[in-house]
N, C-alpha and C positions, 0 to 999 in steps of 0.2 A: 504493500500500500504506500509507505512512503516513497518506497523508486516510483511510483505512477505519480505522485504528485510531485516530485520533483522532477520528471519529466515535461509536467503540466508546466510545471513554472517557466522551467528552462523555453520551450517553444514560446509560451504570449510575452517574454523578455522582448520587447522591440529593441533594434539597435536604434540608434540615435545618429542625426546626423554627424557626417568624418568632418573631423576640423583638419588642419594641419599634417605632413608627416613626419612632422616631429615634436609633435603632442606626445609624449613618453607613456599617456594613462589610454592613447585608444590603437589597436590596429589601424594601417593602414585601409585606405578608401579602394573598394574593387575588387577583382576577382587576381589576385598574386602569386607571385612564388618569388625564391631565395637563389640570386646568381653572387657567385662568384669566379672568374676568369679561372679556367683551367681544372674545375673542379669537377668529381664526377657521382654522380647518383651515391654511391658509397658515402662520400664523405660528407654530403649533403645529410643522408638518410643518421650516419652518426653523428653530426651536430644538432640534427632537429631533435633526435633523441637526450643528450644532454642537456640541452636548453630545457624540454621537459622536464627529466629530472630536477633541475632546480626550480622549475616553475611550478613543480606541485607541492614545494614545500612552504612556498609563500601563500599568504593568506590578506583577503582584503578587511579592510576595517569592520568589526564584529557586528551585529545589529544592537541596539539596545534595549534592554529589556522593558517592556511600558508597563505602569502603574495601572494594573486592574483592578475592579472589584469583582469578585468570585458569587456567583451566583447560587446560593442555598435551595434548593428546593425541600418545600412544605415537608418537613420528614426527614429528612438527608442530614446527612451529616456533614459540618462543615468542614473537618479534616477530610474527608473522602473527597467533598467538592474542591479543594485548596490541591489536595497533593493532585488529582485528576488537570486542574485548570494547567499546574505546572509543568504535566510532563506534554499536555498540549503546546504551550508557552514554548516550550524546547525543542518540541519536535518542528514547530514554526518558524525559530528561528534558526533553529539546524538545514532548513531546507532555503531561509535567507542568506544564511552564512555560502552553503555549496553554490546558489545563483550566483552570489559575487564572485566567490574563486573561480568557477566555471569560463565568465568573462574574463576576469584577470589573467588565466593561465595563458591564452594565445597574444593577447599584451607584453605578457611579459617571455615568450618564448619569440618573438618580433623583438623585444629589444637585446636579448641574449645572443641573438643570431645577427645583429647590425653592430653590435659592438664587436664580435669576432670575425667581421669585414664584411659578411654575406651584404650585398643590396638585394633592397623591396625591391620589384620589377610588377609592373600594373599591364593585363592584356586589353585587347579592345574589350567592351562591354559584348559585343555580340560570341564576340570568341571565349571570353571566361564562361558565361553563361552555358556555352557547346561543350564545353570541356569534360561536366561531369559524368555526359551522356554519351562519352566515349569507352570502348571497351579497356580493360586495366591495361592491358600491356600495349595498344596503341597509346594510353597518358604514357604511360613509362619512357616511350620511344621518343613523344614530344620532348616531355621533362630532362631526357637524361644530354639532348639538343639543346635546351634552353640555358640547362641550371650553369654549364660550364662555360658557356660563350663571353669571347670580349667585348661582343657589342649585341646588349641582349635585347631579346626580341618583346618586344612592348616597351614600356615606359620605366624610367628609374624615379619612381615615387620617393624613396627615402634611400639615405646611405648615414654610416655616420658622421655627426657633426660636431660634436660635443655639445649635444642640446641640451642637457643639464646644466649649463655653464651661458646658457644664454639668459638675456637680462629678462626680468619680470616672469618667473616660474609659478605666480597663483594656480595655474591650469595642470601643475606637476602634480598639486595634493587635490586632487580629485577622486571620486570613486571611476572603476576601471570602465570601459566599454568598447565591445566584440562587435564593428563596425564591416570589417572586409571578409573576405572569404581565401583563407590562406591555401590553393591548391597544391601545391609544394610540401609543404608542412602535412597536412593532413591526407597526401599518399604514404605519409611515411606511419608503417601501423605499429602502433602500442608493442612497444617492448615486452617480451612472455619472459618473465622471469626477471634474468640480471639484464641490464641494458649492456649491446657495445659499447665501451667507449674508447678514450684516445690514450695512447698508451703510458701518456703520462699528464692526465686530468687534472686542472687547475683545482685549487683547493677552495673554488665554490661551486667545485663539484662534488670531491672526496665526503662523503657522509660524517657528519658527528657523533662524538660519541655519547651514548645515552646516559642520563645519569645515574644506571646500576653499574656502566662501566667506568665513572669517572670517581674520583675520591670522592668524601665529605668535603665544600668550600669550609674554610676557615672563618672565623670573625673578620679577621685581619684581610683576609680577600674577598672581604663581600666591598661593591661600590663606595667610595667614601662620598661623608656630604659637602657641600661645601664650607670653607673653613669662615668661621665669626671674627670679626670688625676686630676683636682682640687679639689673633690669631695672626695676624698678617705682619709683625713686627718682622718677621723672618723667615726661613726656611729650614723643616725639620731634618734631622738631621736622615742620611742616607738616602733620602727626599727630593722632588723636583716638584716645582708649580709648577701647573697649567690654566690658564685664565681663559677662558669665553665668555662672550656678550650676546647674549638674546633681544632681539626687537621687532618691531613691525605691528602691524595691524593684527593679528591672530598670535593665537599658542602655540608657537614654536619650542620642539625638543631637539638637541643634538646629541648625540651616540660618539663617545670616542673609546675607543678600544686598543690595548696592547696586545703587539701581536706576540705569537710563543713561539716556540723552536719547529711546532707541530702542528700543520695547520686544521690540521682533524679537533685536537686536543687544544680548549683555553686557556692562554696565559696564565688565571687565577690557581692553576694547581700545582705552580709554586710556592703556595701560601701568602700570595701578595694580591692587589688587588690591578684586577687588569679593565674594568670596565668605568667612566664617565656618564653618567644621564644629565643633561643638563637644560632643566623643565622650570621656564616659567608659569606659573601656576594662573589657570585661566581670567581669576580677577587682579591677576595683575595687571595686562594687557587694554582693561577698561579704565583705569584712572587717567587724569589728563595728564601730559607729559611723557605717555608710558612708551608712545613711538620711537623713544629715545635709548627703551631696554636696561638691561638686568647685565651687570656683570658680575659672572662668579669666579671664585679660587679654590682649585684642590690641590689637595698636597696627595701624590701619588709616584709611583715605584720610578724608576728611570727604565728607559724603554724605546723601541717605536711605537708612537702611537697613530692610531689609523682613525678616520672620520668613516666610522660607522654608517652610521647615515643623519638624516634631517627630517625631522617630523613635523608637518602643519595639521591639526588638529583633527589628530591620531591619522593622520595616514603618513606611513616612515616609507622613505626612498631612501633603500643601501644600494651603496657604492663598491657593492664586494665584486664585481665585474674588474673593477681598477679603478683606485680610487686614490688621493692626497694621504700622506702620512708625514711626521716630522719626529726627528731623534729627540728622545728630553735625557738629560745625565747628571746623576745626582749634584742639588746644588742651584742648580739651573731654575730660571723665571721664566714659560716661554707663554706670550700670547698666542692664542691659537685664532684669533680673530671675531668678527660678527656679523652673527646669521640672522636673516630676515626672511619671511617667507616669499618674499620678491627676487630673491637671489642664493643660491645657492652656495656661491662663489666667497671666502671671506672675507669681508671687509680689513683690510690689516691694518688702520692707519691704528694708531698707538692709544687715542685720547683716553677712550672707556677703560684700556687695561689700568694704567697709570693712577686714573681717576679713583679707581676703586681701592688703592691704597693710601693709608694715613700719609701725609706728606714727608714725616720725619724717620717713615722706614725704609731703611738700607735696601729692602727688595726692590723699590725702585731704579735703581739705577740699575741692576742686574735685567729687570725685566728685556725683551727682546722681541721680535716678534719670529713667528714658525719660519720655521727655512723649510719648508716644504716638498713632498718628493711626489712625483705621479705613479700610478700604477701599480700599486700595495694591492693585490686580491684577498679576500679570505670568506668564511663562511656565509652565505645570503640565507637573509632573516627581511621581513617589511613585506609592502603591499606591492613594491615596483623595486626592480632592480637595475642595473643602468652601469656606465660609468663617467667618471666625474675626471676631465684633465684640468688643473690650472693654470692657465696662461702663461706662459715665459719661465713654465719649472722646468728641472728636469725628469727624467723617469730613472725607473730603478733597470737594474738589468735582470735583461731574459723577457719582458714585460713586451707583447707583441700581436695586445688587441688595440680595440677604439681606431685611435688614429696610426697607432705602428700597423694595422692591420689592413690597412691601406694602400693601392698601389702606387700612388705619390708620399708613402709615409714620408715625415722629414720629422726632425730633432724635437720639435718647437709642436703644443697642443694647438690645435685650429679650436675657436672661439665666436661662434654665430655672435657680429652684433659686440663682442667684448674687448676692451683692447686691453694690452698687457696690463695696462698699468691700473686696471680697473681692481686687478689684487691689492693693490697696494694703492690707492689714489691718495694721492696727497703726503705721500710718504714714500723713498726709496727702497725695492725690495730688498727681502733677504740676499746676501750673499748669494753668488750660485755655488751648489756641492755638486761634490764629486758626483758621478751617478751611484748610489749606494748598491749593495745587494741585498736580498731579502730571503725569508724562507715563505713569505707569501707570494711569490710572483709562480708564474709557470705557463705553462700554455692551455688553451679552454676551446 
């Protein structure tokens, strides 16, 4: 009974009209498929496959649960009515919950697959339409033509851009929506069992470990909160700051995470703490002044730390595709900059970190801002996955999606609309480093 009404749902879901193709929250407009120059049905079919995989582990923003009253009948009992109403309540919003991820999954298997170079490719409307009413192994013949060619046949809708990084992202925190008809992707059938994959899968593919196989976390490595007005005299000892600033119109959260040696296994089971939430609290964001934002201090382990992702009110965009990281080492003040749910991109200029210390403490002068690296992968968690380049960083080595995944790849991230200095406005950036190396980078 419930698979028939969740089928029911799934069918009267209207799509909604295609905005942009590179709106991150919708599929492509049209009837599509996935070309890359030189590539052959195989390797097509083991990409869509992985992309799936991480796409079924993401989940879109939950439904909320609404305030009922439970209806007594003359006689009844009102705990029979109560627990009856709830497990209705649950199975409703259980079949709310699978219509959102339903949409989301070929969203975000579209951006998994543009981030690892594949372009959207759009056929005529008359010819998508004929495609499906073709026998399997004539699509196969079309497809296996199509998917490798260098000048492909129909239209190139979408390639990457680094549209995470382009200005005014409101439309990023949206709920998801299944606008096109992916024919490419959806020749390729459901993995029976273990899926292919590639012989040496990035670690937002590699599976996490559960927590009957990970230790007890520690006190000492659960999250820390941020540190009080009396607290900032200094830096603890064996310790590094990191400062973020939260602002804008909405309830913005940012995710910063240390990465481990293991990208299976998290940082924290060293006994330290590897994770940042950094959540201004919803009636913050309504007093006047408030567009101006919230800056916080933690005192946490030295590390690299990775930009998780960014939340606009409750919907998170991780950047485990490749995404900005920066070194902190004990001792160290680093500002990590300020997020706004307009932009994704950190604000780096100095003011807000600075600001938020007393004037006569010495962490002042040590403060700095991120020296930034691109191209950190790790475990994908959120509603949308993606990845995020910074303008005029460098990248780490081995890192050879987004824009290295390109057949003009060059040094330097391409930025819709952004120009370098938009990291850093008003302010010189970080030094350039070396290109670091990592144990999060690999291929995907």
């Amino acid at each position: 009974m419930l698979r028939m009404m969740l089928a029911a749902a799934l069918m009267s879901a209207a799509a909604a009209p295609a905005l942009a193709a590179s709106d991150l929250t919708r599929t492509s407009e049209g009837f599509t498929y996935f070309n890359k120059a030189g590539a052959d049905l195989a390797t097509h079919d083991a990409a869509v496959r992985e992309c799936r995989v991480i796409a079924e582990k993401l989940h879109q923003p939950g439904p909320m649960m609404p305030s009922t009253t439970v209806f007594v009948p003359p006689g009844g009992s009102p705990l029979a009515a109560g627990v009856g109403g709830a497990i209705g309540m649950a199975i409703a919003m259980a079949i709310e919950q699978a219509v959102a991820d339903h949409k989301g999954q070929p969203v975000n298997v579209e951006n998994c697959m543009v981030v690892k170079g594949w372009r959207v490719v759009a056929l005529e409307e008359a010819e998508g339409k004929a495609f499906p009413t073709l026998k399997k192994d004539a699509q196969a013949s079309r497809l296996s033509q199509w998917i490798g060619a260098a000048e492909p046949h129909g239209k190139v809708v979408r390639s990457f851009a680094n549209d995470a990084a382009a200005a005014d992202q409101h439309q990023l925190f949206s709920p998801a929506t299944h606008v096109g008809v992916a024919i490419s992707a959806d020749a390729v059938a459901k993995a029976q069992g273990k899926a292919k994959v590639a012989a040496a899968p990035s670690p937002a593919y590699l599976p996490q470990q559960t927590s009957s196989q990970l230790p007890r976390r520690s006190k000492n490595a659960e999250p820390p909160k941020p540190l009080a007005e009396a607290d900032l005299g200094g830096i603890p000892p064996d310790q590094g700051l990191i400062v973020v600033n939260v602002r804008g119109d909405a309830q913005v959260a940012v995710s910063l995470q240390r990465v481990g040696h293991d990208p299976a296994t998290p940082a924290w089971v060293d006994g330290h703490a590897a994770d940042i939430l950094v959540l201004r609290p919803a009636k913050a964001f309504a007093k006047a002044g408030a567009a101006e934002g919230a800056t916080y201090v933690y005192a946490v382990p030295p590390g690299r730390w990775r930009l998780e992702n960014v939340e606009v009110n409750s919907v998170p965009v991780s950047f485990c595709l490749g995404g900005p990281a920066f070194d902190l080492a004990a001792g160290e003040a680093i500002y990590a900059g300020s997020f706004s749910p307009n932009n994704v991109v950190p604000d780096m200029r100095m003011e807000p970190a600075t600001a938020a210390f007393p004037s006569v403490s010495p962490v002042v002068e040590k403060l700095k801002p991120a020296n930034w690296v691109n191209g950190v992968q790790a475990q994908c968690h959120g509603a949308y996955i993606y990845a995020l380049e910074l303008p005029d960083r460098p990248f780490v080595d081995g890192y050879a999606l987004g824009s290295k995944a390109q057949p003009d790849a060059s040094a330097s991230a391409p930025a819709p609309g952004v120009a370098p200095a938009a990291l850093t406005p008003g302010a010189a950036p970080a030094p350039a480093a070396s290109t670091p190396t990592s144990a999060a980078t690999g291929a995907l």
